[in-house]
C-alpha positions in Angstrom: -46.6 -13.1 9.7 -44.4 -14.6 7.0 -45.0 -12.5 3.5 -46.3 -15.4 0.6 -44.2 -17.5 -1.1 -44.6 -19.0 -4.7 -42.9 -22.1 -5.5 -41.3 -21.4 -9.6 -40.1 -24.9 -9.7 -39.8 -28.2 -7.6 -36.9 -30.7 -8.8 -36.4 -34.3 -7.4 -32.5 -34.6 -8.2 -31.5 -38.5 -8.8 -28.1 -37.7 -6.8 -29.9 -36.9 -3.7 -31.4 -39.6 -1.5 -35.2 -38.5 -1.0 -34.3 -35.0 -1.3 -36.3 -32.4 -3.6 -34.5 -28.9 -4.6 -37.6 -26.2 -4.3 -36.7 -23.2 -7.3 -38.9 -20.3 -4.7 -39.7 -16.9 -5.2 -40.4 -15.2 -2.1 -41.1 -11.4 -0.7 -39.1 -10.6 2.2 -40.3 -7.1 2.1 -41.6 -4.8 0.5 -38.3 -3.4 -1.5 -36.6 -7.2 -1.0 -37.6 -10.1 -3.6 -35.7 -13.1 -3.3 -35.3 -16.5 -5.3 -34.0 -18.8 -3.2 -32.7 -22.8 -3.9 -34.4 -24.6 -0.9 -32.7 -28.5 -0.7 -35.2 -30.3 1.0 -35.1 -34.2 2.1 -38.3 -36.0 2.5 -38.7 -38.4 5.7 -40.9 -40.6 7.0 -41.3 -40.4 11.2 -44.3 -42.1 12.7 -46.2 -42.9 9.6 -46.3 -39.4 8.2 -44.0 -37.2 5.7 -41.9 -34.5 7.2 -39.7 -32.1 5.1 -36.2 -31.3 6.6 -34.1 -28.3 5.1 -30.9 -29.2 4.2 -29.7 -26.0 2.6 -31.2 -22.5 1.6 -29.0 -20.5 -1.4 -30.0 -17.4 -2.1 -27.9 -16.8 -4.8 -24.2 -15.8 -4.3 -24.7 -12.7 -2.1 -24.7 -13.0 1.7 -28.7 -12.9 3.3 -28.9 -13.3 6.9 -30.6 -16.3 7.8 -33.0 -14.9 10.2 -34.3 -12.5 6.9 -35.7 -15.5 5.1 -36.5 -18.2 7.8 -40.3 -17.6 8.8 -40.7 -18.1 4.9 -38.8 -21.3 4.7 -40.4 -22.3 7.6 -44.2 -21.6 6.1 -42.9 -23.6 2.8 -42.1 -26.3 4.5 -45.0 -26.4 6.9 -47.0 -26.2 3.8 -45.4 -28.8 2.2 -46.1 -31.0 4.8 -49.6 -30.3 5.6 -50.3 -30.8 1.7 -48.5 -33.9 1.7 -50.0 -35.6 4.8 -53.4 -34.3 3.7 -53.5 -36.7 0.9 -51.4 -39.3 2.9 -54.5 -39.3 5.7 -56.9 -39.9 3.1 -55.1 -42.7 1.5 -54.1 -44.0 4.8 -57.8 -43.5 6.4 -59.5 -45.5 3.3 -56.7 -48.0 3.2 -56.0 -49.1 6.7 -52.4 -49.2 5.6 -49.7 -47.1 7.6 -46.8 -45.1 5.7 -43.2 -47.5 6.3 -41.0 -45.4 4.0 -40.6 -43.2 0.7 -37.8 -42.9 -2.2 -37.7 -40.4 -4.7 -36.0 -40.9 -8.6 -35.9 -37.6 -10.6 -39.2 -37.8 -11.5 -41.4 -39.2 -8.8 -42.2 -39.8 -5.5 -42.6 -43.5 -4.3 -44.9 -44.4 -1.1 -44.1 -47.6 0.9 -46.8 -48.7 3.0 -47.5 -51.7 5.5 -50.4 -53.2 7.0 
């Protein structure tokens, strides 16, 4: 089971189309803390959000990417199941369905259709 991971800061970047830079801390091990930059780009696929990684740094030393996956994979699993949480609720009161989604360096717009 993947060890926890906090998130230390999320970032939408206005050069990046829909994408959001994750600032994590996570514990590989139990000698091995690591504080990765996870680029992330938000997408909408049959009405709901899903989060694709686009890039993982760890920080100018080499990490195998097998060491740090199952946590990458749990943020982003996270990060979706938080996101389309709140989407289904929205989208369950609404009766609208989720078209498509842009994000400025400071929010996260929702396009919805009937």
């Amino acid at each position: 089971m993947p060890t926890p991971t906090t998130w230390r800061e999320t970032r939408v970047p206005s050069l990046y189309a829909n994408c959001v830079i994750i600032d994590a801390v996570m514990q590989v091990n139990s000698q091995l803390r690591l504080s990765p930059r996870v680029t992330t780009q938000l997408m909408v696929e049959n009405g709901q959000i899903v989060v694709h990684v686009q890039n993982v740094n760890v920080g100018g030393f080499g990490v195998p990417g097998s060491l740090i996956e199952p946590q990458i994979n749990q943020m982003k699993q996270n990060a979706e199941t938080n996101l389309n949480t709140q989407l289904a609720k929205f989208t369950a009161s609404s009766g609208l369905k989720l078209q498509a989604l842009s994000t400025t360096e400071n929010s996260l717009s929702l396009f919805f259709v009937e």
